[in-house]
C-alpha positions as CSV (number, residue, x, y, z in Angstrom):
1,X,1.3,2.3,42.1
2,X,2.3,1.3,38.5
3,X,-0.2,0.4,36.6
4,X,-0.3,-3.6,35.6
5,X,-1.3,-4.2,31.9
6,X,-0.9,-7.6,29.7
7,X,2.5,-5.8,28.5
8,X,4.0,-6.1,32.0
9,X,2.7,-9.4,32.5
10,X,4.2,-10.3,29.4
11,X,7.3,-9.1,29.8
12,X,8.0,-10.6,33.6
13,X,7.0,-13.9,32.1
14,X,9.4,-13.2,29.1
15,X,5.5,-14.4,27.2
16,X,4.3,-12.8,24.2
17,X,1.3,-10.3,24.7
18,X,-1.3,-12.5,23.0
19,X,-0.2,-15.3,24.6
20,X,-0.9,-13.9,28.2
21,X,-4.2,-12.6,26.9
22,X,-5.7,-16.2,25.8
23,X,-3.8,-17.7,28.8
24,X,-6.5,-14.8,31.3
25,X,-8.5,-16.0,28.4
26,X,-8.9,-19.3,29.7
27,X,-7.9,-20.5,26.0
28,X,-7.8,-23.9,25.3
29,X,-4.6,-23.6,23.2
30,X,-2.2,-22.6,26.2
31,X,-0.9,-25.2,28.1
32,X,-2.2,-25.6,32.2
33,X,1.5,-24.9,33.3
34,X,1.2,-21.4,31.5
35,X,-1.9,-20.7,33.1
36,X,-1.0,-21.0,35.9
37,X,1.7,-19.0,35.7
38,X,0.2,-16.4,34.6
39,X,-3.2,-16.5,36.7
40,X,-0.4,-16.2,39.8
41,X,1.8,-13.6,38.6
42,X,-1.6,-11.1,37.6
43,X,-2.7,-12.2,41.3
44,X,0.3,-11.2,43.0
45,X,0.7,-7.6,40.7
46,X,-3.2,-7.3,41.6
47,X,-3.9,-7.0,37.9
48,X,-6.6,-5.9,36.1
49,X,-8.3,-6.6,33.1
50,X,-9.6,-3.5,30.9
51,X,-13.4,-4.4,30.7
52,X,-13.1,-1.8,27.9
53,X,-11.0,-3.1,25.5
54,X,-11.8,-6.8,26.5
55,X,-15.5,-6.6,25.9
56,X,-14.9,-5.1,22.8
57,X,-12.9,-8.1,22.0
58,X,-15.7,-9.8,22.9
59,X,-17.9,-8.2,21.2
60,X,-16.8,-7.1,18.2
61,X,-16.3,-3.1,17.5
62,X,-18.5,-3.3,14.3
63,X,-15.7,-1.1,13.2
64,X,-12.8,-1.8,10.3
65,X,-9.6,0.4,9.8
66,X,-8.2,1.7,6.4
67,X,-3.9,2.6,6.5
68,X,-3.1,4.4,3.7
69,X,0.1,6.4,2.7
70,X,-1.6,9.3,1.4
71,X,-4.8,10.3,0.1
72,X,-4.3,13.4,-2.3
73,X,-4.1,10.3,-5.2
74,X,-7.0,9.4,-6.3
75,X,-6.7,5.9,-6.7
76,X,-6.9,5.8,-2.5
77,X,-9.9,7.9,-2.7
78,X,-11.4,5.3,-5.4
79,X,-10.4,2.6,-3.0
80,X,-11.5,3.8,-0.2
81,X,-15.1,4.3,-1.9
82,X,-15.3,0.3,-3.0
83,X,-14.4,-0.3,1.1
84,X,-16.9,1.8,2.5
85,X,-19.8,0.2,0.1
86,X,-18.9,-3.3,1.3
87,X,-18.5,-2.1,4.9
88,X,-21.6,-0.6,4.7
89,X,-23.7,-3.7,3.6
90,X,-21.8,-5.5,6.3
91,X,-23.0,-2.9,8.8
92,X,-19.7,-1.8,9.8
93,X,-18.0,1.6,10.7
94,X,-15.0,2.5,8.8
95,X,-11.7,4.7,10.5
96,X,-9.3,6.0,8.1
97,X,-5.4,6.4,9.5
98,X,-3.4,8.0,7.1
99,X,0.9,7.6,7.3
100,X,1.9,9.8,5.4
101,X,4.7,7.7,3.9
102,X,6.5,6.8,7.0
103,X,7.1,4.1,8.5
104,X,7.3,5.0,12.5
105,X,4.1,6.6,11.8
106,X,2.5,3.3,10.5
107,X,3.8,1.4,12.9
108,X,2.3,3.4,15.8
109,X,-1.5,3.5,14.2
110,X,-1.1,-0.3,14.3
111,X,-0.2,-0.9,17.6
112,X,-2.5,2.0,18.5
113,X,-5.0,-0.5,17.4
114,X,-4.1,-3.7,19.6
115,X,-6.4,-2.8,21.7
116,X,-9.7,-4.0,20.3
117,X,-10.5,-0.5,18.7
118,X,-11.0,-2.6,15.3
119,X,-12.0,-5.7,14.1
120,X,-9.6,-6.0,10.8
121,X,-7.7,-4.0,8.9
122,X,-7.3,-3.2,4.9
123,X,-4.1,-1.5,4.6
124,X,-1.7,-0.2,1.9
125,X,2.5,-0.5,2.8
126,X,4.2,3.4,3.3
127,X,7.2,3.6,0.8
128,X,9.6,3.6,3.6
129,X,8.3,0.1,5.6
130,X,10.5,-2.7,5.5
131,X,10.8,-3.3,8.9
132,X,7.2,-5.7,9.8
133,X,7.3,-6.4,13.1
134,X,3.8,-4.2,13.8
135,X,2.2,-6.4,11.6
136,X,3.1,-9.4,12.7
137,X,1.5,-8.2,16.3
138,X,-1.7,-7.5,14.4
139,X,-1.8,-11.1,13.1
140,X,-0.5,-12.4,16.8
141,X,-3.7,-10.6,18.1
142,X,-5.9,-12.0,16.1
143,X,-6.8,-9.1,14.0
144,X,-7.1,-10.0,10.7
145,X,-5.0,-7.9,7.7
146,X,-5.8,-7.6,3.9
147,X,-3.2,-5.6,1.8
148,X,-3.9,-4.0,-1.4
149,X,-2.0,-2.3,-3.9
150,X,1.5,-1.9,-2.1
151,X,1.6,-5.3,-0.6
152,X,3.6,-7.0,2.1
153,X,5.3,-10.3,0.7
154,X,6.4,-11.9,3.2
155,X,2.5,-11.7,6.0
156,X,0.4,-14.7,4.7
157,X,-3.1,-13.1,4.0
158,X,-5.0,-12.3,0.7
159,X,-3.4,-9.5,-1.3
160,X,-5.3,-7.6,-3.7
161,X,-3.0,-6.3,-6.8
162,X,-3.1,-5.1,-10.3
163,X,-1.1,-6.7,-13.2
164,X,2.0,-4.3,-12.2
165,X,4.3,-6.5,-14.5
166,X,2.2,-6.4,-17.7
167,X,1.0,-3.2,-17.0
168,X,4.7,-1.9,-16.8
169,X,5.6,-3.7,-20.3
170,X,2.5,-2.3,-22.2
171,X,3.4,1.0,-21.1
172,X,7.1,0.8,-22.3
173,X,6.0,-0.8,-25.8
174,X,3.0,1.9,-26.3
175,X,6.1,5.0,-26.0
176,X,8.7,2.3,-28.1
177,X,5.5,2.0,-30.6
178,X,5.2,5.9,-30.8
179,X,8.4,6.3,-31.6
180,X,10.6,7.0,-28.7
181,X,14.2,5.4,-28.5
182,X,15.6,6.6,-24.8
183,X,12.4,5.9,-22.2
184,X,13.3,7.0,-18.5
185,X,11.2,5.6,-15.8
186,X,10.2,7.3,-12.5
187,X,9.7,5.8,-9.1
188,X,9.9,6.4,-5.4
189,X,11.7,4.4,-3.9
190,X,12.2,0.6,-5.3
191,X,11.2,-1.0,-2.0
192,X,7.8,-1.8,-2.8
193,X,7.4,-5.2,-4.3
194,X,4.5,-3.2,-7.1
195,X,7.4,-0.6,-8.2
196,X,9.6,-3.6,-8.4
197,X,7.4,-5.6,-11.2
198,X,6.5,-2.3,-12.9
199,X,10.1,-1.5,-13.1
200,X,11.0,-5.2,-14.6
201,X,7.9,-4.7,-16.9
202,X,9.7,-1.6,-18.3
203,X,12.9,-3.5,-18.5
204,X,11.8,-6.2,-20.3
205,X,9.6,-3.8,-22.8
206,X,13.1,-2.1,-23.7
207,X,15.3,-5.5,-24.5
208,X,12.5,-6.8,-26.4
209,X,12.9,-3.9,-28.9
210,X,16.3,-4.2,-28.5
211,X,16.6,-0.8,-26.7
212,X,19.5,-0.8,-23.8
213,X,18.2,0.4,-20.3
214,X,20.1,3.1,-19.2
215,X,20.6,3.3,-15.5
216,X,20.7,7.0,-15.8
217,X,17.2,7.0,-16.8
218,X,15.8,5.4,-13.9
219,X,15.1,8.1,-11.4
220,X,14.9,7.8,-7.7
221,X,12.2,10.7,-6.9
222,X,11.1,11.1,-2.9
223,X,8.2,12.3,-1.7
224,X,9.2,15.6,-1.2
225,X,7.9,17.4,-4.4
226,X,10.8,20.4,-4.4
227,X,13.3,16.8,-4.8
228,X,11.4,15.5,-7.4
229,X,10.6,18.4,-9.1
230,X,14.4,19.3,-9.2
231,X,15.4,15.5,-9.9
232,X,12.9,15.5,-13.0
233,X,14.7,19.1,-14.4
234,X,18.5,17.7,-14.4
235,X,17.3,14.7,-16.2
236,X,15.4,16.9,-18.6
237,X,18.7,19.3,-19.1
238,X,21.1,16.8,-19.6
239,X,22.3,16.0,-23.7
240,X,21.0,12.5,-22.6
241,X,17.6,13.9,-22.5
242,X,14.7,11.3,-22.8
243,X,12.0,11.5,-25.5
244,X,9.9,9.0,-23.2
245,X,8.6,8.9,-19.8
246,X,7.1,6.6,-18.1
247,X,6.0,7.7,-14.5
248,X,4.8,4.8,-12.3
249,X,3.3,7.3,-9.5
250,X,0.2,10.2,-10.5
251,X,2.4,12.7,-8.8
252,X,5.4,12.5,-11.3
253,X,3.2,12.6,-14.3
254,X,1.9,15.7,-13.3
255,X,5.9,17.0,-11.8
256,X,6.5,16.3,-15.3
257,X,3.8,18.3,-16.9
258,X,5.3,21.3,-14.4
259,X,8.8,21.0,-15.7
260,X,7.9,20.7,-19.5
261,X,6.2,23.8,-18.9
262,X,9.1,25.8,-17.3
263,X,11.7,24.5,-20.1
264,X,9.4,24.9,-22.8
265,X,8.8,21.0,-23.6
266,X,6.6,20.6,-26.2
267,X,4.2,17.1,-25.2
268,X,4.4,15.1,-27.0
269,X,6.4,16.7,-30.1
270,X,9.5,16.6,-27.7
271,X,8.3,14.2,-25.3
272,X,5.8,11.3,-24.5
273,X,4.8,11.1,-21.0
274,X,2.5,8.0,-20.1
275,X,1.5,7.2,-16.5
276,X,0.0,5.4,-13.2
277,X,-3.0,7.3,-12.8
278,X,-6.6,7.7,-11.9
279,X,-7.2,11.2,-12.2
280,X,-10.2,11.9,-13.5
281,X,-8.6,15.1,-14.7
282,X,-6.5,13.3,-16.6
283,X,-8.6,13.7,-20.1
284,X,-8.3,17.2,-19.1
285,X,-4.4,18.0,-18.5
286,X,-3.0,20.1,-21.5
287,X,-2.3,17.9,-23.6
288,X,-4.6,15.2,-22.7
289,X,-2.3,12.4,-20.0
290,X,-2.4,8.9,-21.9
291,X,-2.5,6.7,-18.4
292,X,-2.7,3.2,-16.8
293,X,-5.5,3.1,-15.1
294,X,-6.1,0.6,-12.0
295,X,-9.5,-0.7,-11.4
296,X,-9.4,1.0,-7.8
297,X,-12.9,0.6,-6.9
298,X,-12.8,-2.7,-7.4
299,X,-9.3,-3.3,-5.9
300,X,-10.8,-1.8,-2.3
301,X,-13.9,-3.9,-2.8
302,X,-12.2,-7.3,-3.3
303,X,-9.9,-6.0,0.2
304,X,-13.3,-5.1,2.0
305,X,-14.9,-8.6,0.7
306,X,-11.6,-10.7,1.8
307,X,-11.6,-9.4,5.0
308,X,-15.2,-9.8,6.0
309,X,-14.7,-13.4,4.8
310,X,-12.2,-13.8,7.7
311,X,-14.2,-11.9,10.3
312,X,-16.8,-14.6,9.8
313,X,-14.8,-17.0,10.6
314,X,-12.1,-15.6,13.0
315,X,-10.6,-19.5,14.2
316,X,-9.4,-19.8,10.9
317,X,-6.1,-18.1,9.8
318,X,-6.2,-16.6,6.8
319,X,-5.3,-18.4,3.9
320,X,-2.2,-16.3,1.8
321,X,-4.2,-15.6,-1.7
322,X,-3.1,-13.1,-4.6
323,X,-6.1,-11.6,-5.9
324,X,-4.9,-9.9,-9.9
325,X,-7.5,-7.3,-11.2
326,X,-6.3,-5.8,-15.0
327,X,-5.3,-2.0,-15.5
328,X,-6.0,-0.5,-18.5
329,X,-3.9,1.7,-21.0
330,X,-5.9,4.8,-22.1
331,X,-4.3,6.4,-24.7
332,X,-4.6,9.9,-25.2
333,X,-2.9,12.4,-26.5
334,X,0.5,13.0,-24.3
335,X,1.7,10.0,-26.4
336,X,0.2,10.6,-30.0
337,X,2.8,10.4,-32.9
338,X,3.6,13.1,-35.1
């Protein structure tokens, strides 16, 4: 015999998931009629409940989840440091899911964790969501959701973010101040609303100074680092070639580095490279990488804070807050002027 969960229940009585839940629930939000529907229909199908997954929703797990697109860039690694202290004092477990950049793949870690595995969840978007139908479930279940860094827009929660617009204008005026005339900027892919302010930062930067953005010099890398890295040498070949760069993801800085090395680029006498980054290898690079640096620590702290905030007081719906921290330009020598 098929086994009868709160997803077939759900779907005979054309109900949302959570709604059948709080209805077996006994919850004083659901109306008697829709009781009693459902009380009969899991009667007659013989259903039942997971003692599992509903005592841990009784319970609590004691445990929080962290999404993140990758983990090679340090900034998650920095993040994920300022979670684990708060967590910690809280008295909390932490899982870590990582997707990788895709978008199926985040959507089945979320809905792998409907069932009560964790209490909240601190996530950053993958470059390739636009589609947010798995988190609304999370928020239909009750499980509350903080985003930092890449944030979703349009899921009313707190967001934890770094001045991406000002951050993106200082960087464009620090290469115009150095000298450079024809600036290309380097993203992924333009979905995420932080590329998005970063990009109008840079924008902005250029008409101020009465310098024309040239649509050639916005490049479209991928995650695929063979794509970029070729990307990055056609736009360094060209007779159009750029004596600034300003790379809004660590990985393109350093693509960058690659390339300048294989074409003989001198940095910065032929080029100025400035970018998103907190490497702590940056200082290092040859020549030094002049960056904007995101207060990453405290970014996943503020997260970890928010969201035990909203555990405390799980009735309430979370209230939709942007929470601002500043970056900081550290100039080093990848931008010095002759």
């Amino acid at each position: 015999m098929d086994h009868v969960n709160l997803k077939r229940l759900a779907k005979e009585l054309k109900l949302a998931v959570s709604t059948v839940s709080r209805a077996l629930s006994d919850s004083h939000d659901i109306s008697i009629e829709t009781k009693r529907k459902v009380i009969n229909l899991a009667k007659e199908l013989n259903y039942q409940p997971n003692p599992f997954a509903r005592s841990l929703r009784k319970r609590s797990s004691k445990t929080i989840a962290i999404i993140l697109p990758e983990i090679a860039n340090n900034y998650f690694s920095l993040a994920i440091n300022g979670i684990e202290e708060v967590a910690q004092e809280n008295d909390y477990h932490v899982l870590i899911y990582l997707t990788h950049e895709n978008h199926a793949k985040e959507a089945s870690i979320i809905r792998h964790l409907l069932n009560g595995r964790v209490d909240g969840v601190i996530m950053s978007l993958s470059i390739e969501t636009e589609d947010i139908t798995h988190l609304q479930e999370l928020q239909e279940n009750n499980i509350p959701i903080v985003f930092f860094d890449r944030i979703c827009d349009s899921i009313d929660t707190v967001k934890i973010t770094t001045n991406d617009y000002e951050s993106g204008y200082l960087a464009t005026s620090h290469l115009i101040s150095k000298g450079c005339k024809s600036i290309a900027y380097l993203t992924f892919s333009g979905n995420l609303s932080i590329e998005q302010q970063r990009m109008k930062g840079y924008q902005d930067a250029l008409i101020r100074k009465n310098l024309v953005p040239d649509d050639q010099h916005i490049v479209r890398c991928s995650t695929n680092t063979k794509e970029s890295h070729t990307k990055i040498k056609i736009l360094f070949s060209g007779d159009n070639r750029p004596d600034g760069i300003f790379a809004s993801v660590e990985l393109l800085a350093i693509l960058c580095y690659e390339v300048c090395a294989e074409m003989k680029i001198n940095i910065p006498n032929d080029i100025k490279i400035i970018g998103f980054s907190n490497l702590r290898t940056a200082s290092l690079l040859n020549p030094a990488l002049t960056t904007i640096t995101q207060p990453a620590f405290d970014m996943g702290k503020e997260a970890a804070k928010a969201l035990f905030e909203a555990l405390k007081k799980p009735q309430i719906p979370m209230e939709n807050k942007n929470i601002v921290l500043k970056s900081t330009l550290i100039e080093r020598v990848s931008t010095s002027k002759l």
